[in-house]
N, C-alpha and C positions, 0 to 999 in steps of 0.2 A: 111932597114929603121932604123932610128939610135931609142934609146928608150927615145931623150928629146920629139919630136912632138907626140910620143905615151903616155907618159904621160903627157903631155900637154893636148891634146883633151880629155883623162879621167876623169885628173882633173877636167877640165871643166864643165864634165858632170856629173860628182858627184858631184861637189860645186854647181850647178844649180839644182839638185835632192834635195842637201840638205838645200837649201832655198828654195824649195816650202815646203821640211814639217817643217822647221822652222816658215814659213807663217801659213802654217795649224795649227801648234801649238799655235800660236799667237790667229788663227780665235777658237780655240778652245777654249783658257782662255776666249778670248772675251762673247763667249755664254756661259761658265759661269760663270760668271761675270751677264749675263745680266738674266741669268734664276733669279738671285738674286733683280736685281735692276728693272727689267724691268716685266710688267703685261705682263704674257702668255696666250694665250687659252690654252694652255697644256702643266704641266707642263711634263709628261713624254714623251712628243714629244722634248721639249727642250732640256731633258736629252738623248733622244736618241740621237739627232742629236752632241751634244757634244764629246759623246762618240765615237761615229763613225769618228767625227773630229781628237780625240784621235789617234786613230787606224789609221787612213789615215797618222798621222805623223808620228806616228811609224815603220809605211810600207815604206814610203820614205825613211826616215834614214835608213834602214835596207836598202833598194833598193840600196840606194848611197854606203853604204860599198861593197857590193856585185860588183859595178860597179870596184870598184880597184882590186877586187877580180878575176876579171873576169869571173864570174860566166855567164855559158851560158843563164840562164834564162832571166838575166835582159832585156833584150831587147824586151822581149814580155811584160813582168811587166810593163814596162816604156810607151812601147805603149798604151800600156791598158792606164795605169793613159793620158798619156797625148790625146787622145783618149778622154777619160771624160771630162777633162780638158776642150778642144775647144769647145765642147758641150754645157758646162755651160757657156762658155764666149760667143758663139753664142746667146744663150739662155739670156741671161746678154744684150745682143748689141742689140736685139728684142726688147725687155724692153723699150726703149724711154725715160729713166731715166735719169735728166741732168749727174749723174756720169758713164751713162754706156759707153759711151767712153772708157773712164779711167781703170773702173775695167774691159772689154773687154778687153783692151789691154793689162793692166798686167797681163790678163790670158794666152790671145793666144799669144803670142811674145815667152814666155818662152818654151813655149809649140812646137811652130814650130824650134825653135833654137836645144830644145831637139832630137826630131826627125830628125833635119839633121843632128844634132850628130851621133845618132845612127847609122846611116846608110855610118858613113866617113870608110873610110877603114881600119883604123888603130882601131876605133873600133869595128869592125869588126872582123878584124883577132884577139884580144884578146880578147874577147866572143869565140871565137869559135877553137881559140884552144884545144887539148887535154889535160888536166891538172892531174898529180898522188897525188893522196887522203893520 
């Protein structure tokens, strides 16, 4: 297999990693921003939940370098996040909220495209090579 479709489908999956924690990082200033502007019942509930927003981008980006890396792990990480991901978009599409369409979709779309990612074979076989440290 030649190495443009292998890194092609990488790419892919690390520019898709690295815009969901670009998002996250967005959803993070968002909250706070809002712990500021916006009346909480709590504010260190707000704060917690920001920071954790923090860290969830942080983990992405880190995840998405790793993917060029070919680091074996990412493929359980990835899971994992996207795994949660569908969760909250199911959880989101329950809701009956005129925008949960919307924000369902941009959740689980990304989510399912990741995971068939994962599992192409060309990502595959570079996860899961042997690699000297």
């Amino acid at each position: 297999m030649s190495e443009r479709p292998r890194r092609a489908a990488l790419n892919v999956l690390a520019a898709l990693i690295l815009l969901e924690g670009v998002a996250l990082a967005a959803l993070a200033i968002y909250l706070v921003v809002e712990i500021f502007l916006a009346p909480t019942a709590s504010v260190a509930s707000a704060i917690a939940l920001a920071v954790c927003a923090v860290i969830a981008a942080i983990g992405l980006a880190v995840l998405s370098r790793a993917v060029l890396r070919g680091r074996p792990w990412i493929r359980g990480a990835t899971i994992c996040w996207q795994v949660l991901q569908v969760l909250v978009a199911v959880s989101i599409l329950q809701a009956k909220a005129p925008t949960s369409p919307l924000v369902g979709g941009v959740l689980i779309v990304p989510a399912v495209v990741i995971i068939a990612l994962l599992f192409t074979p060309t990502v595959v076989a570079w996860t899961s090579r042997s690699r000297e440290s």
